[in-house]
C-alpha positions, 0 to 999 in steps of 0.5 A: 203452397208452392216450396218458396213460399213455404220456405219464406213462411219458415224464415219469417217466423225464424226471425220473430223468434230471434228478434227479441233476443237480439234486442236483449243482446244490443241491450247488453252490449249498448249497456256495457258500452256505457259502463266503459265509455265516457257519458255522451262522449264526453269526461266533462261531467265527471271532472267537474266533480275531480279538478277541485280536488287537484292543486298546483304546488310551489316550493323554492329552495336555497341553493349554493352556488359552487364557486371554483374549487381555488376560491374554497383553499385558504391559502389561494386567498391568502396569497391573493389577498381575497376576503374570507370565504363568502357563501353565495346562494340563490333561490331555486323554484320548482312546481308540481301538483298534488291532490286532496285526500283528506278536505276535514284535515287538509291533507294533500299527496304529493310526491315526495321528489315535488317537495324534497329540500324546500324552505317554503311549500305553496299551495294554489287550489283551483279556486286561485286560494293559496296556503303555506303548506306544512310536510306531515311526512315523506317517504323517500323509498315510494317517493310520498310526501304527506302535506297539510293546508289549514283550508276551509271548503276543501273538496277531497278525491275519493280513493279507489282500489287499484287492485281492480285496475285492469289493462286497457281500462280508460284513466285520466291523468291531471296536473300542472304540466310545465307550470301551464296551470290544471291540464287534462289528458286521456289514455289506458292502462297500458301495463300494471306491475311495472318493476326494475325500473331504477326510480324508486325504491319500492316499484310497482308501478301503473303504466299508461299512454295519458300525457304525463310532462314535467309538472304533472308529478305528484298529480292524480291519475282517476277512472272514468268515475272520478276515483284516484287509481294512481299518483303521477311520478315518472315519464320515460322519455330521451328529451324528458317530455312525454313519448306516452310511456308514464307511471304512477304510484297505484293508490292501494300502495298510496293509500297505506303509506299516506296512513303511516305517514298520518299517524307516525311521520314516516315509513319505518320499513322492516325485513324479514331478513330473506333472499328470494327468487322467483318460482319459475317452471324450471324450478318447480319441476325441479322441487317436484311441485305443481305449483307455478307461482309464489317466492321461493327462499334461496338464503335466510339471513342468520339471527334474522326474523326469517331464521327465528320463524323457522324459515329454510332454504327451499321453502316457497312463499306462495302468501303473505297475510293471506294475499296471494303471492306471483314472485319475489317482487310481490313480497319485497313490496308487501314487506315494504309496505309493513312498518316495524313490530307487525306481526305477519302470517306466511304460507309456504310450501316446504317440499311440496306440503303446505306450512303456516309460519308466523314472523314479526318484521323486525327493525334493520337497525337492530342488526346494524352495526358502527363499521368504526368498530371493526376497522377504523378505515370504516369510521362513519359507516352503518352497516346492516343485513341486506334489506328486503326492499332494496332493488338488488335483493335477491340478485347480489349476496352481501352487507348493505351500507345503511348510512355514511356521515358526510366527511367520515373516513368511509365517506372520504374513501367512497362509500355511499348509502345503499352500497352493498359490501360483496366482499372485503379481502377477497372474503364474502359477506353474508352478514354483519357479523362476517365484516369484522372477521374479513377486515382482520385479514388484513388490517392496514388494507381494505379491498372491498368489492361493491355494488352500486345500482347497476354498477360494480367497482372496487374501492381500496383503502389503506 
Protein backbone atom coordinates (compact mmCIF):
# COMPACT_ATOMS: atom_id res chain seq x y z
CA UNK A 1 0.00 0.00 0.00
CA UNK A 2 1.66 3.19 -1.34
CA UNK A 3 2.11 6.20 1.84
CA UNK A 4 -1.07 7.95 -0.17
CA UNK A 5 -3.21 5.64 -0.06
CA UNK A 6 -2.42 4.69 3.60
CA UNK A 7 -2.76 8.41 4.43
CA UNK A 8 -6.60 8.71 2.97
CA UNK A 9 -7.39 5.16 4.80
CA UNK A 10 -6.51 7.29 8.14
CA UNK A 11 -8.62 10.38 7.12
CA UNK A 12 -11.58 8.03 6.04
CA UNK A 13 -11.74 6.45 9.29
CA UNK A 14 -10.90 9.90 10.95
CA UNK A 15 -14.07 11.30 9.60
CA UNK A 16 -16.43 8.23 10.51
CA UNK A 17 -15.32 8.51 14.08
CA UNK A 18 -16.11 12.74 13.92
CA UNK A 19 -19.19 12.28 12.02
CA UNK A 20 -21.42 11.34 14.85
CA UNK A 21 -20.28 13.82 17.03
CA UNK A 22 -21.01 16.53 14.42
CA UNK A 23 -24.23 15.28 14.15
CA UNK A 24 -24.88 15.70 17.80
CA UNK A 25 -23.22 19.23 17.85
CA UNK A 26 -25.73 20.61 14.79
CA UNK A 27 -28.33 18.70 17.14
CA UNK A 28 -27.62 21.01 19.96
CA UNK A 29 -27.07 23.87 17.96
CA UNK A 30 -30.19 23.58 15.80
CA UNK A 31 -31.99 23.01 19.27
CA UNK A 32 -30.92 25.71 20.99
CA UNK A 33 -31.65 28.04 17.65
CA UNK A 34 -35.33 26.82 17.97
CA UNK A 35 -35.62 27.78 21.93
CA UNK A 36 -34.54 31.38 20.89
CA UNK A 37 -35.90 32.06 17.35
CA UNK A 38 -39.63 32.35 16.65
CA UNK A 39 -41.02 28.99 15.39
CA UNK A 40 -40.74 28.91 11.67
CA UNK A 41 -39.89 32.22 11.57
CA UNK A 42 -42.74 33.57 12.57
CA UNK A 43 -44.29 35.04 16.39
CA UNK A 44 -47.81 34.36 14.89
CA UNK A 45 -48.47 31.53 16.97
CA UNK A 46 -47.49 32.83 19.91
CA UNK A 47 -49.63 36.23 19.49
CA UNK A 48 -52.72 34.29 18.92
CA UNK A 49 -52.72 33.32 22.26
CA UNK A 50 -51.33 37.14 23.90
CA UNK A 51 -53.52 39.90 21.70
CA UNK A 52 -56.77 38.95 23.43
CA UNK A 53 -54.89 39.56 26.33
CA UNK A 54 -54.15 43.57 25.39
CA UNK A 55 -56.87 46.20 25.46
CA UNK A 56 -57.08 49.66 24.12
CA UNK A 57 -58.17 52.07 26.84
CA UNK A 58 -59.87 55.64 26.61
CA UNK A 59 -60.32 58.34 29.25
CA UNK A 60 -61.71 61.90 28.88
CA UNK A 61 -61.29 64.54 31.47
CA UNK A 62 -62.63 67.81 32.36
CA UNK A 63 -60.40 70.48 31.72
CA UNK A 64 -60.51 74.36 32.37
CA UNK A 65 -59.84 76.57 29.87
CA UNK A 66 -57.50 79.42 31.30
CA UNK A 67 -59.00 82.73 30.58
CA UNK A 68 -56.82 85.83 30.73
CA UNK A 69 -55.42 86.59 34.15
CA UNK A 70 -57.79 90.14 33.87
CA UNK A 71 -60.68 88.38 33.12
CA UNK A 72 -60.35 86.22 36.91
CA UNK A 73 -59.92 90.18 38.80
CA UNK A 74 -63.11 91.46 40.11
CA UNK A 75 -62.56 94.71 39.98
CA UNK A 76 -61.69 94.59 35.93
CA UNK A 77 -65.31 93.05 35.78
CA UNK A 78 -66.80 95.36 37.61
CA UNK A 79 -65.43 98.53 36.02
CA UNK A 80 -66.28 96.79 32.44
CA UNK A 81 -69.34 95.93 33.43
CA UNK A 82 -68.62 91.96 32.78
CA UNK A 83 -70.66 89.26 34.12
CA UNK A 84 -69.68 87.14 37.08
CA UNK A 85 -66.92 84.94 36.52
CA UNK A 86 -67.90 82.16 34.52
CA UNK A 87 -65.76 78.80 34.34
CA UNK A 88 -65.21 77.61 30.87
CA UNK A 89 -64.24 73.94 30.54
CA UNK A 90 -63.70 71.28 27.78
CA UNK A 91 -63.33 67.59 27.39
CA UNK A 92 -60.04 66.25 26.70
CA UNK A 93 -59.56 62.57 25.39
CA UNK A 94 -56.62 60.63 25.73
CA UNK A 95 -55.84 56.79 24.80
CA UNK A 96 -53.56 54.26 25.58
CA UNK A 97 -53.47 50.41 26.51
CA UNK A 98 -53.34 47.92 29.19
CA UNK A 99 -53.23 44.20 29.55
CA UNK A 100 -55.25 41.55 31.65
CA UNK A 101 -54.04 39.88 34.22
CA UNK A 102 -56.40 38.72 36.15
CA UNK A 103 -59.72 37.11 33.45
CA UNK A 104 -61.75 35.78 36.92
CA UNK A 105 -61.57 39.34 38.44
CA UNK A 106 -61.32 41.56 35.51
CA UNK A 107 -58.37 43.29 36.55
CA UNK A 108 -56.27 44.95 34.04
CA UNK A 109 -52.65 47.21 34.49
CA UNK A 110 -52.19 49.92 32.99
CA UNK A 111 -50.25 52.93 33.84
CA UNK A 112 -50.98 54.97 36.25
CA UNK A 113 -49.93 58.48 33.81
CA UNK A 114 -52.77 56.48 31.02
CA UNK A 115 -55.81 57.19 33.59
CA UNK A 116 -54.18 59.90 35.87
CA UNK A 117 -57.39 62.90 36.26
CA UNK A 118 -59.93 61.15 34.15
CA UNK A 119 -63.95 61.17 34.83
CA UNK A 120 -64.76 58.48 32.60
CA UNK A 121 -62.36 55.23 31.72
CA UNK A 122 -63.43 52.86 28.57
CA UNK A 123 -62.25 49.66 27.93
CA UNK A 124 -62.18 48.03 24.19
CA UNK A 125 -61.14 44.61 24.15
CA UNK A 126 -59.98 43.10 20.78
CA UNK A 127 -63.11 41.56 20.30
CA UNK A 128 -64.58 45.28 19.94
CA UNK A 129 -66.57 44.85 23.52
CA UNK A 130 -66.23 47.70 25.45
CA UNK A 131 -66.70 48.35 29.63
CA UNK A 132 -66.65 51.18 31.74
CA UNK A 133 -63.76 50.50 33.72
CA UNK A 134 -63.45 51.33 37.45
CA UNK A 135 -59.45 52.29 39.37
CA UNK A 136 -58.60 49.66 41.95
CA UNK A 137 -55.95 51.65 42.71
CA UNK A 138 -52.75 53.73 41.46
CA UNK A 139 -49.37 54.03 42.15
CA UNK A 140 -48.10 57.22 41.04
CA UNK A 141 -44.39 56.73 42.29
CA UNK A 142 -43.92 53.40 39.73
CA UNK A 143 -46.66 54.90 37.55
CA UNK A 144 -49.46 51.41 37.88
CA UNK A 145 -52.82 51.85 38.08
CA UNK A 146 -54.88 48.69 38.75
CA UNK A 147 -58.32 48.72 36.85
CA UNK A 148 -61.53 46.59 36.77
CA UNK A 149 -64.26 45.61 33.96
CA UNK A 150 -67.04 43.47 34.88
CA UNK A 151 -66.43 41.01 31.54
CA UNK A 152 -67.25 37.68 30.85
CA UNK A 153 -64.93 35.28 28.57
CA UNK A 154 -61.48 37.50 29.57
CA UNK A 155 -58.39 35.81 28.56
CA UNK A 156 -55.44 36.99 31.09
CA UNK A 157 -51.49 37.05 30.30
CA UNK A 158 -49.54 35.02 32.36
CA UNK A 159 -46.58 36.95 34.17
CA UNK A 160 -43.16 35.77 33.87
CA UNK A 161 -40.24 36.41 36.21
CA UNK A 162 -38.23 39.45 34.73
CA UNK A 163 -35.79 38.32 36.93
CA UNK A 164 -34.48 36.09 34.43
CA UNK A 165 -34.42 38.60 31.44
CA UNK A 166 -31.29 38.94 29.92
CA UNK A 167 -29.81 41.46 27.20
CA UNK A 168 -30.33 40.41 23.84
CA UNK A 169 -33.36 38.22 24.63
CA UNK A 170 -35.85 38.84 21.77
CA UNK A 171 -39.38 40.63 23.41
CA UNK A 172 -42.35 41.96 21.96
CA UNK A 173 -43.89 45.15 22.42
CA UNK A 174 -47.92 45.39 21.91
CA UNK A 175 -50.42 48.47 22.29
CA UNK A 176 -52.47 50.91 20.59
CA UNK A 177 -49.79 53.19 19.23
CA UNK A 178 -51.26 56.94 18.06
CA UNK A 179 -54.61 55.51 18.66
CA UNK A 180 -53.98 53.08 14.91
CA UNK A 181 -55.85 50.27 17.18
CA UNK A 182 -53.50 46.38 18.27
CA UNK A 183 -50.03 47.00 16.70
CA UNK A 184 -47.26 44.82 17.10
CA UNK A 185 -43.22 45.48 17.00
CA UNK A 186 -40.38 43.10 17.56
CA UNK A 187 -36.87 43.87 18.94
CA UNK A 188 -34.39 42.74 22.44
CA UNK A 189 -33.45 43.44 25.51
CA UNK A 190 -31.25 46.28 25.11
CA UNK A 191 -30.24 47.03 28.74
CA UNK A 192 -31.79 46.04 32.12
CA UNK A 193 -31.62 48.10 35.28
CA UNK A 194 -31.93 51.27 33.62
CA UNK A 195 -32.13 54.26 36.57
CA UNK A 196 -31.56 58.01 37.09
CA UNK A 197 -33.67 58.72 34.32
CA UNK A 198 -36.02 61.40 36.00
CA UNK A 199 -39.41 59.57 34.95
CA UNK A 200 -40.54 57.88 37.65
CA UNK A 201 -40.12 57.80 41.03
CA UNK A 202 -38.75 54.41 41.66
CA UNK A 203 -36.81 53.49 38.36
CA UNK A 204 -35.58 50.19 37.48
CA UNK A 205 -36.48 50.09 34.15
CA UNK A 206 -36.25 47.22 30.69
CA UNK A 207 -34.59 48.71 27.72
CA UNK A 208 -35.29 47.69 24.56
CA UNK A 209 -35.20 48.72 20.64
CA UNK A 210 -39.11 47.25 19.87
CA UNK A 211 -41.08 50.35 18.71
CA UNK A 212 -42.80 52.01 21.36
CA UNK A 213 -44.88 55.41 20.24
CA UNK A 214 -47.52 57.39 22.18
CA UNK A 215 -50.37 55.14 22.94
CA UNK A 216 -48.38 52.08 23.49
CA UNK A 217 -48.23 53.04 27.37
CA UNK A 218 -49.46 50.90 29.60
CA UNK A 219 -49.22 47.94 26.80
CA UNK A 220 -47.56 44.86 27.47
CA UNK A 221 -43.98 43.93 26.81
CA UNK A 222 -43.91 39.69 26.17
CA UNK A 223 -41.00 36.86 25.60
CA UNK A 224 -41.16 34.69 22.78
CA UNK A 225 -43.43 32.57 24.96
CA UNK A 226 -46.12 34.96 25.31
CA UNK A 227 -45.38 35.66 28.82
CA UNK A 228 -45.48 39.46 30.46
CA UNK A 229 -41.85 40.75 31.14
CA UNK A 230 -42.79 44.37 31.18
CA UNK A 231 -45.35 47.01 31.13
CA UNK A 232 -44.67 49.90 28.56
CA UNK A 233 -43.95 53.53 29.89
CA UNK A 234 -41.69 55.78 28.24
CA UNK A 235 -39.64 56.61 25.03
CA UNK A 236 -36.68 58.78 24.60
CA UNK A 237 -37.18 60.76 21.73
CA UNK A 238 -36.53 64.75 20.84
CA UNK A 239 -39.99 64.55 18.52
CA UNK A 240 -41.74 62.38 21.20
CA UNK A 241 -41.68 59.37 18.54
CA UNK A 242 -39.83 56.16 18.70
CA UNK A 243 -35.62 56.41 17.98
CA UNK A 244 -35.66 52.92 19.36
CA UNK A 245 -34.85 53.61 22.81
CA UNK A 246 -37.92 52.30 25.11
CA UNK A 247 -38.72 51.35 28.77
CA UNK A 248 -40.96 49.31 30.64
CA UNK A 249 -41.78 48.49 33.95
CA UNK A 250 -40.06 44.88 34.72
CA UNK A 251 -43.18 42.49 35.74
CA UNK A 252 -41.53 41.20 39.00
CA UNK A 253 -41.78 45.02 40.03
CA UNK A 254 -45.46 44.84 38.20
CA UNK A 255 -46.51 42.06 39.76
CA UNK A 256 -45.83 43.29 43.77
CA UNK A 257 -47.50 46.54 43.05
CA UNK A 258 -50.67 45.17 41.38
CA UNK A 259 -50.96 42.70 44.67
CA UNK A 260 -50.88 45.93 47.29
CA UNK A 261 -52.86 47.70 44.77
CA UNK A 262 -55.79 44.42 45.12
CA UNK A 263 -55.60 44.09 48.52
CA UNK A 264 -55.48 47.98 50.12
CA UNK A 265 -55.73 50.54 46.91
CA UNK A 266 -52.52 51.92 47.12
CA UNK A 267 -48.74 51.68 47.95
CA UNK A 268 -48.20 52.64 51.30
CA UNK A 269 -44.42 53.14 50.94
CA UNK A 270 -41.90 53.25 53.93
CA UNK A 271 -38.32 53.97 54.87
CA UNK A 272 -35.73 52.80 56.62
CA UNK A 273 -34.75 56.27 57.52
CA UNK A 274 -30.61 55.67 55.59
CA UNK A 275 -28.60 57.63 53.25
CA UNK A 276 -26.39 55.34 51.18
CA UNK A 277 -24.08 55.11 48.41
CA UNK A 278 -22.68 52.69 46.34
CA UNK A 279 -19.44 50.37 47.51
CA UNK A 280 -17.18 51.03 44.83
CA UNK A 281 -13.52 49.50 44.72
CA UNK A 282 -12.20 52.55 46.11
CA UNK A 283 -14.06 52.33 48.72
CA UNK A 284 -13.70 48.89 49.68
CA UNK A 285 -10.02 48.94 49.36
CA UNK A 286 -10.50 51.87 51.75
CA UNK A 287 -12.73 49.80 54.43
CA UNK A 288 -10.21 47.04 54.12
CA UNK A 289 -12.84 44.75 52.67
CA UNK A 290 -12.87 42.16 49.84
CA UNK A 291 -16.19 42.52 48.84
CA UNK A 292 -17.19 44.54 45.59
CA UNK A 293 -20.80 45.01 45.79
CA UNK A 294 -23.59 45.91 48.20
CA UNK A 295 -24.76 49.63 49.81
CA UNK A 296 -22.86 51.13 52.08
CA UNK A 297 -24.26 53.63 55.00
CA UNK A 298 -23.17 56.96 54.89
CA UNK A 299 -25.96 58.64 57.48
CA UNK A 300 -28.73 57.13 59.51
CA UNK A 301 -31.55 59.28 60.16
CA UNK A 302 -31.91 59.88 64.10
CA UNK A 303 -35.07 58.16 65.69
CA UNK A 304 -35.44 56.44 62.17
CA UNK A 305 -36.01 52.42 62.01
CA UNK A 306 -32.47 52.20 60.70
CA UNK A 307 -31.16 53.79 64.25
CA UNK A 308 -33.73 51.48 66.43
CA UNK A 309 -32.00 48.27 64.35
CA UNK A 310 -28.58 49.39 65.21
CA UNK A 311 -27.44 50.41 61.98
CA UNK A 312 -24.29 52.58 61.82
CA UNK A 313 -22.31 54.85 59.37
CA UNK A 314 -19.96 52.43 57.46
CA UNK A 315 -21.97 49.42 57.43
CA UNK A 316 -22.20 47.93 54.03
CA UNK A 317 -25.72 46.43 52.91
CA UNK A 318 -24.70 43.63 50.99
CA UNK A 319 -28.70 41.69 51.21
CA UNK A 320 -32.11 42.60 52.07
CA UNK A 321 -34.37 39.45 52.70
CA UNK A 322 -31.74 37.42 51.50
CA UNK A 323 -31.66 38.69 48.04
CA UNK A 324 -28.61 40.12 46.98
CA UNK A 325 -27.77 43.71 46.72
CA UNK A 326 -25.08 45.73 43.56
CA UNK A 327 -25.90 49.10 45.22
CA UNK A 328 -27.82 51.94 46.76
CA UNK A 329 -30.18 51.53 43.76
CA UNK A 330 -31.03 48.19 44.40
CA UNK A 331 -32.15 48.88 48.03
CA UNK A 332 -33.99 52.05 47.35
CA UNK A 333 -35.95 50.10 45.07
CA UNK A 334 -36.38 46.84 47.35
CA UNK A 335 -37.42 49.41 50.33
CA UNK A 336 -40.09 50.72 47.82
CA UNK A 337 -41.57 47.99 46.75
CA UNK A 338 -42.34 47.20 51.11
CA UNK A 339 -45.50 48.45 52.38
CA UNK A 340 -45.58 50.03 56.09
CA UNK A 341 -45.09 47.31 59.10
CA UNK A 342 -42.89 44.63 57.26
CA UNK A 343 -40.67 43.49 59.08
CA UNK A 344 -37.12 43.06 57.13
CA UNK A 345 -33.86 41.10 57.75
CA UNK A 346 -30.25 42.97 56.48
CA UNK A 347 -27.12 41.43 55.95
CA UNK A 348 -24.41 43.93 56.60
CA UNK A 349 -20.83 43.69 56.71
CA UNK A 350 -19.50 45.91 59.65
CA UNK A 351 -15.68 46.13 59.35
CA UNK A 352 -15.40 43.44 57.23
CA UNK A 353 -17.42 40.72 59.43
CA UNK A 354 -20.59 39.82 58.65
CA UNK A 355 -23.91 41.01 60.77
CA UNK A 356 -27.64 40.24 60.60
CA UNK A 357 -29.67 43.29 61.68
CA UNK A 358 -33.75 42.86 61.85
CA UNK A 359 -35.67 46.26 61.12
CA UNK A 360 -39.76 47.07 60.58
CA UNK A 361 -40.13 49.60 57.86
CA UNK A 362 -41.53 52.32 59.32
CA UNK A 363 -44.23 55.07 58.09
CA UNK A 364 -42.58 58.53 56.85
CA UNK A 365 -45.34 60.37 58.38
CA UNK A 366 -44.81 59.26 61.85
CA UNK A 367 -41.75 61.58 61.82
CA UNK A 368 -43.77 64.33 59.84
CA UNK A 369 -44.48 67.17 61.17
CA UNK A 370 -46.88 70.78 60.41
CA UNK A 371 -43.99 73.45 59.25
CA UNK A 372 -46.88 75.84 60.66
CA UNK A 373 -45.68 74.84 64.23
CA UNK A 374 -42.31 76.14 63.83
CA UNK A 375 -42.67 79.45 61.61
CA UNK A 376 -45.94 80.65 60.39
CA UNK A 377 -44.38 81.48 57.05
CA UNK A 378 -44.58 77.62 56.76
CA UNK A 379 -48.04 77.22 57.19
CA UNK A 380 -49.33 74.49 54.65
CA UNK A 381 -46.38 72.44 54.62
CA UNK A 382 -45.66 68.67 55.80
CA UNK A 383 -42.37 67.93 56.39
CA UNK A 384 -40.58 64.65 56.77
CA UNK A 385 -37.17 62.59 56.70
CA UNK A 386 -35.91 62.53 53.51
CA UNK A 387 -37.39 59.30 52.09
CA UNK A 388 -35.36 56.21 50.72
CA UNK A 389 -37.16 56.31 47.43
CA UNK A 390 -36.65 59.78 46.38
CA UNK A 391 -34.27 60.08 43.56
CA UNK A 392 -31.97 62.65 45.09
CA UNK A 393 -31.47 60.01 48.30
CA UNK A 394 -28.06 59.61 48.91
CA UNK A 395 -27.03 62.31 46.83
CA UNK A 396 -28.39 65.80 49.00
CA UNK A 397 -28.76 65.72 52.97
CA UNK A 398 -31.76 67.61 53.96
CA UNK A 399 -35.59 67.73 55.11
CA UNK A 400 -38.23 66.44 52.37
CA UNK A 401 -41.49 68.50 51.50
CA UNK A 402 -44.18 65.66 52.10
CA UNK A 403 -47.19 67.65 50.77
CA UNK A 404 -48.12 71.49 50.35
CA UNK A 405 -51.89 72.78 50.52
CA UNK A 406 -52.88 74.69 47.43
CA UNK A 407 -52.94 78.42 48.55
CA UNK A 408 -51.22 78.05 51.98
CA UNK A 409 -48.49 80.71 52.86
CA UNK A 410 -45.90 77.92 51.97
CA UNK A 411 -47.58 77.28 48.69
CA UNK A 412 -47.71 81.03 48.01
CA UNK A 413 -44.12 81.35 48.87
CA UNK A 414 -42.97 78.55 46.37
CA UNK A 415 -42.63 75.44 47.94
CA UNK A 416 -43.75 72.07 46.16
CA UNK A 417 -44.15 68.41 47.22
CA UNK A 418 -41.04 66.61 46.88
CA UNK A 419 -38.73 69.75 47.61
CA UNK A 420 -35.93 68.94 49.86
CA UNK A 421 -35.15 71.66 52.41
CA UNK A 422 -31.04 71.71 52.45
CA UNK A 423 -30.95 74.43 54.90
CA UNK A 424 -32.77 77.15 56.47
CA UNK A 425 -30.89 80.32 57.81
CA UNK A 426 -27.82 79.51 56.42
CA UNK A 427 -28.31 76.18 59.19
CA UNK A 428 -28.22 72.46 57.67
CA UNK A 429 -31.10 70.26 58.22
CA UNK A 430 -30.70 66.57 58.89
CA UNK A 431 -33.84 66.03 60.25
CA UNK A 432 -37.35 67.53 61.14
CA UNK A 433 -36.45 68.23 64.44
CA UNK A 434 -33.42 70.48 63.23
CA UNK A 435 -36.28 72.82 61.03
CA UNK A 436 -37.62 74.25 64.29
CA UNK A 437 -34.21 75.41 65.87
CA UNK A 438 -33.14 76.81 62.25
CA UNK A 439 -36.27 78.98 61.80
CA UNK A 440 -35.91 80.54 65.43
CA UNK A 441 -32.72 82.09 64.02
CA UNK A 442 -34.34 84.41 62.65
CA UNK A 443 -38.00 84.59 63.01
CA UNK A 444 -39.59 87.21 60.70
CA UNK A 445 -36.87 85.94 57.79
CA UNK A 446 -36.46 82.68 56.08
CA UNK A 447 -33.62 81.67 53.53
CA UNK A 448 -34.11 78.41 52.45
CA UNK A 449 -31.68 76.59 50.33
CA UNK A 450 -33.75 73.71 48.10
CA UNK A 451 -33.52 71.09 45.82
CA UNK A 452 -35.71 70.74 43.12
CA UNK A 453 -35.12 67.75 40.70
CA UNK A 454 -32.05 68.42 39.11
CA UNK A 455 -32.14 72.06 40.02
CA UNK A 456 -31.36 74.16 43.22
CA UNK A 457 -32.74 77.91 43.96
CA UNK A 458 -33.26 79.84 46.77
CA UNK A 459 -36.38 81.02 48.18
CA UNK A 460 -36.65 83.96 50.75
CA UNK A 461 -39.91 84.49 52.76
CA UNK A 462 -40.26 87.44 55.10
Amino acid sequence: MTDTAFRLMALRSCCELLLPALVLLCTLVDGAYARVAPPGNSIAPMLEQVLPTVVNISTRTRVTIQSHPLLDDPFFRRFFDLPGEQRRERKQHSLGSGVIVNAAKGYILTNHHVIEGADAITVTLRDQRQFSAEVVGADPEVDLALLRIKAEGLTALKIADSEKLRVGDFVVAIGNPFGLGQTVTYGIVSALGRTGLGIEGIEDFIQTDASINPGNSGGPLVNMRGELVGINTAIVGTSGGNVGIGFAIPSSMARTIMEHLAEYGDVRRGQLGLVTQDLTPELARAFGMQQQRGAIVAQVTPGSAAETAGLQPGDVIVSLNGRQLGGSRDLRNAIGMLRVGTRVRLDVLRKGRPVTFHAVIADPLATATAAGQSSKHLAGAILGNLLDNHALAGQVQGVQVLDVERGSPAWSAGLRADDIIVSINEQALASVDDVAVATKRNPDTLLMNIRRGNGALYIVIR
